[in-house]
C-alpha positions as CSV (number, residue, x, y, z in Angstrom):
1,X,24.2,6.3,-21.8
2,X,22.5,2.5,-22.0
3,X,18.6,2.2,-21.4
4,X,17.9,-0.2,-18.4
5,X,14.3,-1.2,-18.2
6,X,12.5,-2.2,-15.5
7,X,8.4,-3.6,-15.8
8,X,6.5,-5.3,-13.0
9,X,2.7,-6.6,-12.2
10,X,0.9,-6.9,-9.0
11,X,-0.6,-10.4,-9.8
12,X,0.5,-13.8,-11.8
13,X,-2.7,-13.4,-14.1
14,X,-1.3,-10.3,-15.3
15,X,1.0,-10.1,-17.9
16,X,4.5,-8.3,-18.7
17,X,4.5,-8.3,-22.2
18,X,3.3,-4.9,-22.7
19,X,5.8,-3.1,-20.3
20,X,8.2,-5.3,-21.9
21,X,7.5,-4.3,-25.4
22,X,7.1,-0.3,-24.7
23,X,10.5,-0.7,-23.2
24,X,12.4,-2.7,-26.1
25,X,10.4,0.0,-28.4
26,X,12.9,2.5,-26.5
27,X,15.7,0.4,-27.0
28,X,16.2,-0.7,-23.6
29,X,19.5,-2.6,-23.5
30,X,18.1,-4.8,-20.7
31,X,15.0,-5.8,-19.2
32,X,14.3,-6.7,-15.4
33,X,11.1,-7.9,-14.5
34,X,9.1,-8.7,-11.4
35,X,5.9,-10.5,-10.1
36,X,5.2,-8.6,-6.9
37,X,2.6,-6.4,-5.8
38,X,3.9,-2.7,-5.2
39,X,3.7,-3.0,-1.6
40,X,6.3,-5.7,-0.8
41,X,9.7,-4.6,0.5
42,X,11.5,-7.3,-2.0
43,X,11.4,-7.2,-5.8
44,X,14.2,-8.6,-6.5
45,X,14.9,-7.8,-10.3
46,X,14.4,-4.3,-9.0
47,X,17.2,-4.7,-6.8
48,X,19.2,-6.4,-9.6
49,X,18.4,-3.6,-11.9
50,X,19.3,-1.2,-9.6
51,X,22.8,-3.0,-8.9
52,X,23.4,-3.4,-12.8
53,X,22.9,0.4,-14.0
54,X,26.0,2.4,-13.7
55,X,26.9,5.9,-14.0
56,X,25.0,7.5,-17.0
57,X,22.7,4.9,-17.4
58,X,19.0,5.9,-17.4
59,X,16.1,3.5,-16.0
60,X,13.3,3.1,-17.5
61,X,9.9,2.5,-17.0
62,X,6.8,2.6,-18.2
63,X,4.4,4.2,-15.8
64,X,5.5,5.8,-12.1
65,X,3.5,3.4,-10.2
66,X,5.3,0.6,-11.7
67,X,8.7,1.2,-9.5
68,X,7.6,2.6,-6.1
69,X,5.3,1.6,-2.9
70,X,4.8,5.0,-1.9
71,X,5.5,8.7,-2.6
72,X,8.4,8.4,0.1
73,X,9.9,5.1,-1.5
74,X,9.7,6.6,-5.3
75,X,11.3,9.6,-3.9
76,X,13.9,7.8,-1.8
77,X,14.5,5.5,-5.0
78,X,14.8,8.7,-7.5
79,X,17.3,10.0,-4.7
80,X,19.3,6.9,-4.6
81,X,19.6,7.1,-8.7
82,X,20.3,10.6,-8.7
83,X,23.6,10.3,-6.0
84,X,24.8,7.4,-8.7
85,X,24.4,10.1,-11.5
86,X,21.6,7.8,-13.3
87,X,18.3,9.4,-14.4
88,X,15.3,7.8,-14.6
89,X,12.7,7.9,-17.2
90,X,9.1,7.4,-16.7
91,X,7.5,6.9,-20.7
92,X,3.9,7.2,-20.1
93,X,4.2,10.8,-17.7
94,X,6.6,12.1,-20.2
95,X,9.3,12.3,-17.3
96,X,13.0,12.6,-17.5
97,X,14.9,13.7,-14.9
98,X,17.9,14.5,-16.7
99,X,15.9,18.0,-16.8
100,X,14.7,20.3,-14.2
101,X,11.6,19.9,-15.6
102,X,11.8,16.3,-15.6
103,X,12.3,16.5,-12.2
104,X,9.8,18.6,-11.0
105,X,7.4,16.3,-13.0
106,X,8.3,13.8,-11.2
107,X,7.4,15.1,-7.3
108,X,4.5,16.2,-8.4
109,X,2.9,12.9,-10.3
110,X,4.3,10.8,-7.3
111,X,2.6,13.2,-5.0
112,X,-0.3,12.3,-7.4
113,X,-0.3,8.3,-7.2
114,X,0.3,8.8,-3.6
115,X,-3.0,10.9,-3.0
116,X,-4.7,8.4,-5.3
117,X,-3.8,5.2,-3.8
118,X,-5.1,7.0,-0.3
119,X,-8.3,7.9,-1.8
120,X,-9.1,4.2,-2.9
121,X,-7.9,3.0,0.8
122,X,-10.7,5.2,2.0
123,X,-13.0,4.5,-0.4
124,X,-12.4,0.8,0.7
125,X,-12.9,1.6,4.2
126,X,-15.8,3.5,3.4
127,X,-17.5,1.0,2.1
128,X,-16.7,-1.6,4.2
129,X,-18.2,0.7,7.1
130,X,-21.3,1.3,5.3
131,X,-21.3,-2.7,4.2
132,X,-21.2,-3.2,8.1
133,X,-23.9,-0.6,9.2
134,X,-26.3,-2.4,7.2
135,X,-25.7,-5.5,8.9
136,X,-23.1,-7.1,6.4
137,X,-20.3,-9.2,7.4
138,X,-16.9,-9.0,5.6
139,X,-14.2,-11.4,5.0
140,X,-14.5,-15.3,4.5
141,X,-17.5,-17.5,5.3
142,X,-16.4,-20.1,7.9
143,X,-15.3,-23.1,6.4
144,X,-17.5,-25.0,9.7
145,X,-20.6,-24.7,10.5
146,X,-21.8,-24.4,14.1
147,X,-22.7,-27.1,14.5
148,X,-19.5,-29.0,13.0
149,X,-17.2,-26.7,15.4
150,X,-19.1,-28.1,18.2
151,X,-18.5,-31.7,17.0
152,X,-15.2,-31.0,16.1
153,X,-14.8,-29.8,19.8
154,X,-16.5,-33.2,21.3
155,X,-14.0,-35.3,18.8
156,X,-11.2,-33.4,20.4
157,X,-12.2,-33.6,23.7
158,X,-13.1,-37.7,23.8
159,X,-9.1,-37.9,23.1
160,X,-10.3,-41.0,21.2
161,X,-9.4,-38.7,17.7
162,X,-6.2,-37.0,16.2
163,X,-6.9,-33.9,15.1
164,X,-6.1,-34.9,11.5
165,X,-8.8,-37.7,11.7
166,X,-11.1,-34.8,13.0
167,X,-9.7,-33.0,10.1
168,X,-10.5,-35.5,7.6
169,X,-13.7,-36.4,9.1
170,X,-15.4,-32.5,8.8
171,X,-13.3,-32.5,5.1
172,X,-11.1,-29.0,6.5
173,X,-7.5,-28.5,7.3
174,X,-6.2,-29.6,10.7
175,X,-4.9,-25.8,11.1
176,X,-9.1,-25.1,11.3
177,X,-9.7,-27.6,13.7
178,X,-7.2,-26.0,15.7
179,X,-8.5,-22.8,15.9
180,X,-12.3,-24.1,16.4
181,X,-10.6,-25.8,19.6
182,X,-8.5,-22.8,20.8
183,X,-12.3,-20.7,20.2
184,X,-13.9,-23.0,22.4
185,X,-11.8,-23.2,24.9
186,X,-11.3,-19.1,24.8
């Protein structure tokens, strides 16, 4: 039976080292490691990790939310390593599903995460509605003003400019001039 260990973080500001350590605490023979949020299809030391356990082995991590996207990806994950005969062991739940127990554990706190992660989403959307009733606007402030679309329109339309000149001119990425062109003529 060898200890594989697996850690990741959402963001590059956030750091490793105490997944890393919890899991060479356990003894973890190896380590794989990723920088991805939770939500992307490709982690790609999780896929190395996987292909590296064999038969026996037991992955570990440190908390559940730390391996799967959703309730039906840690399940289909914790499925995957069960038909390879590998168990999995989740350090801060107390999970090991080399037990029944463990394994029971384990539906229920990813049922859990799952229910949590919906209630921020709504949350979020909650207040995003409520931001919006009273008359707020979300997302990023234009990088133009009005008045500098409309100018950036005119430059465009005189065919005297390229849209990088235009670009350099109202100190903004051609890709914006673009799209204050395609609004105007829209």
């Amino acid at each position: 039976m060898t200890l594989i260990g697996y850690a990741r973080v959402s963001t590059g500001d956030q750091s490793l080292d105490p997944q890393v350590d919890r899991l060479r605490e356990v003894r973890c023979e190896q380590v794989f490691s990723d920088h991805a949020s939770g939500k992307l299809a490709r982690r790609p030391q999780l896929d190395a990790a996987l292909a590296y356990l064999r038969k026996g082995d037991v992955l570990v991590i440190t908390k559940l939310d730390r391996l799967g996207r959703s309730v039906r990806n840690l399940v289909e994950l914790a499925d995957i390593l069960a038909e390879r005969e590998i168990d999995l062991r989740v350090l801060d739940q107390g999970i090991d599903t080399s037990t029944i127990g463990g394994k029971l554990v384990f539906h229920i706190f990813s049922a859990i995460a799952e229910f949590e992660r919906g209630l921020i989403s709504e949350r979020t959307h909650d207040g995003l509605a409520a931001a919006r009733a009273r008359g707020k606007k979300g997302g990023r402030r234009p990088v133009l003003s009005e008045m500098q679309r409309a100018e950036a329109r005119r430059m465009h339309d005189s065919k005297q400019y390229t849209v990088q000149q235009i670009a350099d001119a109202l100190h903004c990425s051609p890709a914006t001039i673009y799209r204050a062109v395609d609004r105007a003529s829209a």
